[in-house]
C-alpha positions as CSV (number, residue, x, y, z in Angstrom):
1,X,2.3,-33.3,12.4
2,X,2.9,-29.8,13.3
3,X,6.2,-29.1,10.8
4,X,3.6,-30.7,8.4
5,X,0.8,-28.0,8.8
6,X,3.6,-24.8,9.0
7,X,5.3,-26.5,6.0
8,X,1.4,-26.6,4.4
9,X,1.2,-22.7,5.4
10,X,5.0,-21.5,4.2
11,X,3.9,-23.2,0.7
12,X,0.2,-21.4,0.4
13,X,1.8,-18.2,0.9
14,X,4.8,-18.0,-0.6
15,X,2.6,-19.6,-3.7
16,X,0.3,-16.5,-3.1
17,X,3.6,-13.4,-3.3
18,X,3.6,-15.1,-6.8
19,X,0.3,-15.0,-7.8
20,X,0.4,-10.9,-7.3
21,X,3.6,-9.6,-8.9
22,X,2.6,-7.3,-10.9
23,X,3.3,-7.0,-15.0
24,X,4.8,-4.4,-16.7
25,X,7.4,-1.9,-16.5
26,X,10.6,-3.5,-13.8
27,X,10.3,-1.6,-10.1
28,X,13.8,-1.1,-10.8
29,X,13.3,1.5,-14.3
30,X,10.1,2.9,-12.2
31,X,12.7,3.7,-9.8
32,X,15.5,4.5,-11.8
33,X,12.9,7.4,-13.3
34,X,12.4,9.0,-10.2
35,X,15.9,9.1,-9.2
36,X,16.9,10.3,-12.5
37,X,14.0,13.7,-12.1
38,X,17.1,16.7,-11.3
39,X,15.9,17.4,-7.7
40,X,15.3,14.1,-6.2
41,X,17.6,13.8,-3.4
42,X,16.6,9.9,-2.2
43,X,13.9,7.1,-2.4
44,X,12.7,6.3,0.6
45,X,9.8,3.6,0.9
46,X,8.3,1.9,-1.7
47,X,5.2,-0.3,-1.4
48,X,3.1,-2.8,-3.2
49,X,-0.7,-1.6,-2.7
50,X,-3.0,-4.8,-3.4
51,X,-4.8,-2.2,-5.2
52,X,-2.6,-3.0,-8.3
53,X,-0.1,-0.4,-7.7
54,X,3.7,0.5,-6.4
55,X,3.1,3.8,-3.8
56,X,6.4,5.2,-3.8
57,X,7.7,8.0,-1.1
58,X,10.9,10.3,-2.1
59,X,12.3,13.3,-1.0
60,X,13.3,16.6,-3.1
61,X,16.7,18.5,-2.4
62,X,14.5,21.0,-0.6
63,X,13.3,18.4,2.1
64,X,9.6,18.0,0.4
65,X,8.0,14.8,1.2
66,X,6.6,13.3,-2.0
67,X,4.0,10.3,-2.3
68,X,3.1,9.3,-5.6
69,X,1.1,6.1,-6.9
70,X,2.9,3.9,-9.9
71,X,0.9,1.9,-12.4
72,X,3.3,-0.9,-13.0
73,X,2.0,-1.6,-16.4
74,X,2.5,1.9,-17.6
75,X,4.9,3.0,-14.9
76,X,3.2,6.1,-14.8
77,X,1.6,7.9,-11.7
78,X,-1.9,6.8,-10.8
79,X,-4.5,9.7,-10.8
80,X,-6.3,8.2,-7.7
């Protein structure tokens, strides 16, 4: 009875990660322009924000933090 209940649970959730990917523009080309700006040095966290938006934290060559909020429909930054 109890694998039957955690198997009920590891279905609901996993069914709800797939109810909130979010549409538009690819992580991977929202990434791919940041890396591409000349003095990024490195990506380092990026985030889902149940707000509707990526929250993506990079570095420049100069060691400045950067925290910026992605609209993954437009894949441009969030004024927020």
């Amino acid at each position: 009875m109890k694998t039957v209940i955690a198997a009920t649970i590891l279905t609901l959730t996993t069914m709800g990660a797939y109810a909130a990917t979010p549409e538009g523009a690819k992580l991977s080309d929202i990434i791919a322009k940041i890396e591409n700006t000349a003095d990024v040095k490195y990506v380092d966290e990026v985030d889902w924000n149940d707000r509707g938006y990526y929250e993506i934290e990079y570095y420049l060559d100069s060691g400045a933090k950067v925290e910026v909020k992605i609209d993954p429909k437009t894949g441009e930054n969030v004024k927020k």
